[in-house]
C-alpha positions as CSV (number, residue, x, y, z in Angstrom):
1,X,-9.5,-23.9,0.7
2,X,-7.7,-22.8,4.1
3,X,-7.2,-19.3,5.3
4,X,-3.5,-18.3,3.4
5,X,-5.4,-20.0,0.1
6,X,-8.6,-17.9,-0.1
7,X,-6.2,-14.1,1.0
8,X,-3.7,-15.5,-1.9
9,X,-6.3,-16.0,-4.3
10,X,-8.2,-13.0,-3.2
11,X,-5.2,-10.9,-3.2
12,X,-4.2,-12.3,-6.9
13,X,-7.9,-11.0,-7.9
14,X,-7.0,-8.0,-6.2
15,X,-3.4,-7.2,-8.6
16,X,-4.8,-8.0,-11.2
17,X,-8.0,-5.4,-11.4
18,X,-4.7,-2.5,-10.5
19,X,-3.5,-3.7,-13.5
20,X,-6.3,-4.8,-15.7
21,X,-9.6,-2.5,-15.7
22,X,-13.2,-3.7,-15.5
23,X,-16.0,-2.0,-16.5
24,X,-18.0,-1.7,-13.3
25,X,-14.9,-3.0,-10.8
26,X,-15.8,-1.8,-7.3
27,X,-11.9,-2.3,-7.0
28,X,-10.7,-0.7,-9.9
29,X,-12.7,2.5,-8.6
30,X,-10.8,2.5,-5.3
31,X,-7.5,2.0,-7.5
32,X,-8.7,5.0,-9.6
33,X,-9.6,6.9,-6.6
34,X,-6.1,6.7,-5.3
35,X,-4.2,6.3,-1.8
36,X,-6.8,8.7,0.2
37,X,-9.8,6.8,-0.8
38,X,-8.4,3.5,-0.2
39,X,-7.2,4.7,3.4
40,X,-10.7,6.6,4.1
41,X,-12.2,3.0,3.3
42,X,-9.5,1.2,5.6
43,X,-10.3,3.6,8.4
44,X,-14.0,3.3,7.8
45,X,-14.4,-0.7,7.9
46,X,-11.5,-0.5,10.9
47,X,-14.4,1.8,12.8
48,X,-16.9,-0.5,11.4
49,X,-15.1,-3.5,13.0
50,X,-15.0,-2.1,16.1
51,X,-19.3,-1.1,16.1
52,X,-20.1,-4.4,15.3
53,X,-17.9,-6.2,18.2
54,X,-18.8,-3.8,20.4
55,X,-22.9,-4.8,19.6
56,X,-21.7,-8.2,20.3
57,X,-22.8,-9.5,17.1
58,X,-20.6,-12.0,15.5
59,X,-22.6,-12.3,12.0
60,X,-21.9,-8.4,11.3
61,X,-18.5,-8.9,12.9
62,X,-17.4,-11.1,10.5
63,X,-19.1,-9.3,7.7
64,X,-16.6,-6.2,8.9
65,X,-13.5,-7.9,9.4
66,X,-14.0,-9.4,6.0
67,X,-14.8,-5.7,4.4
68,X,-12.0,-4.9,6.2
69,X,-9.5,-7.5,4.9
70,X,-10.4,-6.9,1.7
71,X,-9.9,-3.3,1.5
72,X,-6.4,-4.0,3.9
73,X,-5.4,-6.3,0.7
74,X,-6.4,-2.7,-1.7
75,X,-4.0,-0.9,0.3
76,X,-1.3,-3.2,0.3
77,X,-1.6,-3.6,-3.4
78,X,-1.1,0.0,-3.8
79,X,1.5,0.5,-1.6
80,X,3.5,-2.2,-3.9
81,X,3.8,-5.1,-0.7
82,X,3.0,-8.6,-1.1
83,X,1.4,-11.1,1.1
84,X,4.5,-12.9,1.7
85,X,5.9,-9.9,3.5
86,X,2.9,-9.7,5.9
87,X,3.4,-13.8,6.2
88,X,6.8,-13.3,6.9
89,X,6.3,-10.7,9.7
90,X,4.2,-12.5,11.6
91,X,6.1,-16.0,11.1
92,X,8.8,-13.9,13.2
93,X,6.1,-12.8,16.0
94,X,4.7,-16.0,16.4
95,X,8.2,-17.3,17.2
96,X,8.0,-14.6,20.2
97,X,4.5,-16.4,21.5
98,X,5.4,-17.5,25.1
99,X,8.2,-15.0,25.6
100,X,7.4,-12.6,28.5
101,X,7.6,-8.9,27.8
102,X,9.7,-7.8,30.7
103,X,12.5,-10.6,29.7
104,X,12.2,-9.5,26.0
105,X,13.1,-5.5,27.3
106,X,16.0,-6.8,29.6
107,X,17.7,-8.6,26.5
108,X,17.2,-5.4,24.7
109,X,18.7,-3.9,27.3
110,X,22.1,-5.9,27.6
């Protein structure tokens, strides 16, 4: 399974516990919980993220940035977006890759 697969199915997994409760759902919790305690868990595994590259460890770093993910795909459920949207965003920003800031201002500019 490649990267978009395993966020797709994750997010999927994700939708479906907002809409159908489980007994014991660590997701369905944060869903209960509402938008503060999903964000509180974004910032923490964001801050997380950031302890773990800065020990220089990359077995906790990916541990973090997947705790992270997942609870980014939480918030994005909540907030109603879809993973297409996010794909879509940064389909446009890769086609920026190579493009020098400065000349990217001047167009703006003109």
């Amino acid at each position: 399974m490649n990267n978009t697969e395993i966020l797709s199915v994750l997010f999927e997994v994700v939708k479906d516990r907002k809409e159908n409760l489980v007994e014991g759902s660590y997701t369905n919790y944060l869903f209960e919980k509402g938008l503060d305690k999903i964000l509180k868990k974004v910032g923490e595994e964001s801050t997380e993220v950031i302890v773990a590259a800065k020990n220089n460890d990359n077995n906790e770093l990916v541990n973090e940035i997947c705790d992270l993910t997942y609870h980014i795909l939480i918030l994005m459920a909540e907030q109603g977006l879809e993973l297409d949207k996010v794909r879509e965003e940064l389909e446009k920003r890769r086609e920026k890759i190579g493009n020098k800031k400065q000349e990217r201002k001047e167009i703006k500019n003109i």
